[in-house]
C-alpha positions as CSV (number, residue, x, y, z in Angstrom):
1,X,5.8,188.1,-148.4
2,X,7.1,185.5,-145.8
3,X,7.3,188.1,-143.2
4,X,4.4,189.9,-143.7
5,X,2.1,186.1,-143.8
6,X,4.4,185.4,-140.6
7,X,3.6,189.4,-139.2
8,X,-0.1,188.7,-139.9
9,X,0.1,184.7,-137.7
10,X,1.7,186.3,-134.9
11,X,-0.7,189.1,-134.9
12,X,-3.7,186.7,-135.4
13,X,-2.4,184.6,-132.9
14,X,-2.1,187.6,-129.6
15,X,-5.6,188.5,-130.7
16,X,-6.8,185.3,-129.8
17,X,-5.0,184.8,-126.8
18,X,-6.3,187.7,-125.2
19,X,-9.0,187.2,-122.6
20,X,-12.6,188.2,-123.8
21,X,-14.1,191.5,-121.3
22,X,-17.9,191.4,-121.7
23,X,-19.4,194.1,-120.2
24,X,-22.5,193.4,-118.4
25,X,-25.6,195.6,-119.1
26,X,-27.3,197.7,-116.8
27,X,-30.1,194.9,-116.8
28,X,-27.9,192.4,-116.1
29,X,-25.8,193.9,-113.2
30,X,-29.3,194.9,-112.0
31,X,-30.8,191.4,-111.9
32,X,-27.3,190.1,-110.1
33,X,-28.2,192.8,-107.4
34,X,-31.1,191.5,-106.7
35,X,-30.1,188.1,-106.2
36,X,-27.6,189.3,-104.2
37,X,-29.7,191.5,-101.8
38,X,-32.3,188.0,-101.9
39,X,-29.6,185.9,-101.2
40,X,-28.2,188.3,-98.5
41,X,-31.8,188.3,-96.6
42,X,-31.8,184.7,-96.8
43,X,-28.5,184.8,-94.9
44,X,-30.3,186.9,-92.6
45,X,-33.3,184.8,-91.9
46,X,-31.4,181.5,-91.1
47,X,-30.0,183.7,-88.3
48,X,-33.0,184.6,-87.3
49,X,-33.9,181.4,-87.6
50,X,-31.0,179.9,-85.2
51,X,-30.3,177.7,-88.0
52,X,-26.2,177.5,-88.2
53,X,-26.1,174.9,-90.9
54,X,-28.3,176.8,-92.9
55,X,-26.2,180.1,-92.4
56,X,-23.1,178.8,-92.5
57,X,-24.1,177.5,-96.0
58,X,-24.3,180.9,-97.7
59,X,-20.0,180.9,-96.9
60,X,-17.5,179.6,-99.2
61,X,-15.3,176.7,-97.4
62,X,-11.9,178.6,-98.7
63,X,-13.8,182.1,-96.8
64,X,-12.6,184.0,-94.4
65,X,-14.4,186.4,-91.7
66,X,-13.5,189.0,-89.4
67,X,-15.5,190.0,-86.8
68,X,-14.2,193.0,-85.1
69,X,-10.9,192.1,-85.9
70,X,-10.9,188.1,-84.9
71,X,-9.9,186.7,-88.3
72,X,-10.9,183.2,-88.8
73,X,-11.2,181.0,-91.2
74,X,-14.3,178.7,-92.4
75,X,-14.2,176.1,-89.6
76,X,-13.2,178.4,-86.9
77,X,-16.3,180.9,-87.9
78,X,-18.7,177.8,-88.2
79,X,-17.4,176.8,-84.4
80,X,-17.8,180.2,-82.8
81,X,-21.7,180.6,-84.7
82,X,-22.9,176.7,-83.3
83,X,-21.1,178.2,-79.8
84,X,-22.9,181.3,-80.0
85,X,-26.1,180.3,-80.8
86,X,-26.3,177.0,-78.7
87,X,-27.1,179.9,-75.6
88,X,-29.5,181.9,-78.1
89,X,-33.7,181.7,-78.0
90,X,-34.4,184.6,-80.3
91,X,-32.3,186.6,-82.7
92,X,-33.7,189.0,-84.8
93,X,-32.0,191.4,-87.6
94,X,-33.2,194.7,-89.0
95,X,-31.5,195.8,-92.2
96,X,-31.7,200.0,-92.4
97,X,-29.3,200.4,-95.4
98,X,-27.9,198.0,-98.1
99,X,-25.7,198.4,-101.2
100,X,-25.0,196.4,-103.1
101,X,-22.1,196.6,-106.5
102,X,-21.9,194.5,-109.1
103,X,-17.9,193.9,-110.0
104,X,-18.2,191.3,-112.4
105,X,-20.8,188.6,-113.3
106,X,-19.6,186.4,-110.9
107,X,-18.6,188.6,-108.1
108,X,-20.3,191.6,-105.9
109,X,-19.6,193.3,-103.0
110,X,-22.3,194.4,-100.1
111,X,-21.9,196.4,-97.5
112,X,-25.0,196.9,-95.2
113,X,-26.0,198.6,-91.9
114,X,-28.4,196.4,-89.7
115,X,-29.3,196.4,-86.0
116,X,-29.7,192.8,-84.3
117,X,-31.7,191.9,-80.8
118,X,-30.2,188.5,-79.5
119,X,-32.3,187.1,-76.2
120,X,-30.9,183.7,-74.6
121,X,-32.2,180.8,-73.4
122,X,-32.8,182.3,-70.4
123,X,-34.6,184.5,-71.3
124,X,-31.8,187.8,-70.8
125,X,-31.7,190.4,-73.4
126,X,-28.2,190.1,-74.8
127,X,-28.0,192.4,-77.2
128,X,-30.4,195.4,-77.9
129,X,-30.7,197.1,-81.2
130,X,-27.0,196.7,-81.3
131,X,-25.5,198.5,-84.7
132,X,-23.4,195.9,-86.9
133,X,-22.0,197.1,-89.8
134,X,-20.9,194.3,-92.8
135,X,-19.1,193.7,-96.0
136,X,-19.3,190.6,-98.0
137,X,-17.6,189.8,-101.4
138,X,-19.6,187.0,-102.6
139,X,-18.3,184.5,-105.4
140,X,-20.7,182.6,-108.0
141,X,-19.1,179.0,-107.9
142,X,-20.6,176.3,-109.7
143,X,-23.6,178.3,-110.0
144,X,-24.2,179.4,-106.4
145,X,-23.7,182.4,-104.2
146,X,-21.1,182.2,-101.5
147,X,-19.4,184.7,-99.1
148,X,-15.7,184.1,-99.4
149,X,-14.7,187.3,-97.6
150,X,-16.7,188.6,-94.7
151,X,-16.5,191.6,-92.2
152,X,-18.4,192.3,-89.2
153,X,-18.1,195.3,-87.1
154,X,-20.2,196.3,-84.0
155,X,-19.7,199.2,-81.3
C-alpha cells in the first residue's frame, strides 16, 4: 500500500510540474494579428514621420537588427536611424504585402514587402520606390509590443 500511495505522490507530483500549453483560438490568434499588423503600421508612420524616438520605441532594448547583413545591436541601430534621418525631408513607405503568424500569445512573426521613397533636405530623391523586404519577431513584454529581432533587406 506504501508504494502504491508513494507511486500515486510522485505521479501527482510530475503532473503538476509540467508546464500548462494553452492553445490559443482562432479568434484570439486573429485579434493578436491585428494588433500586430496596427502596431506594425505604426512603426511605419513614425518613419514617415521622421520621428526616430518614436520608431525606435517599437524595438526591444535587448533587439537586434540586420540590415542587409550589418548586424547591430539596439544602440548601434538607434545611432545609424538619428544619422540617417538627420539628412532626410520626406520618407514615405508603401506596404504591398504583409503576413503576419501568430507563434504564441506573446510572440509573432511578420514578414512584409514594402517600397519606400526617401527625399533629403535638399531636396534630392534618394531613394525611389526602392523594394525592402522585412521580418520582425515581436515580443509582448510587460504588456507591449516590441521588435527584438529585425531584418531588412533591399536590392
Amino acid at each position: 500500500m506504501r508504494r502504491l500511495a508513494l507511486a500515486v505522490l510522485s505521479l501527482a507530483f510530475l503532473v503538476a510540474c509540467q508546464p500548462t500549453t494553452t492553445e490559443l483560438t482562432e479568434e484570439q490568434k486573429a485579434a493578436i494579428a491585428d494588433t500586430i499588423r496596427q502596431t506594425q503600421l505604426g512603426l511605419y508612420a513614425a518613419g514617415e514621420r521622421l520621428d526616430a524616438a518614436a520608431l525606435l520605441g517599437y524595438f526591444d532594448a535587448d533587439g537586434v537588427v540586420t540590415v542587409n547583413g550589418a548586424y547591430m545591436r539596439h544602440d548601434e541601430f538607434a545611432e545609424s536611424v538619428q544619422d540617417a534621418w538627420r539628412g532626410l525631408q520626406d520618407l514615405t513607405i508603401t506596404v504591398h504585402e504583409m503576413r503576419v503568424d501568430v507563434l504564441g500569445s506573446d510572440v509573432v512573426a511578420v514578414t512584409d514587402f514594402t517600397t519606400g521613397t526617401a527625399i533629403d533636405t535638399a531636396g534630392i530623391v534618394l531613394l525611389d520606390e526602392m523594394t525592402f523586404a522585412h521580418t520582425e519577431v515581436w515580443v509582448r513584454r510587460n504588456g507591449h509590443w516590441k521588435t527584438l529581432h529585425g531584418h531588412e533587406s533591399y536590392p
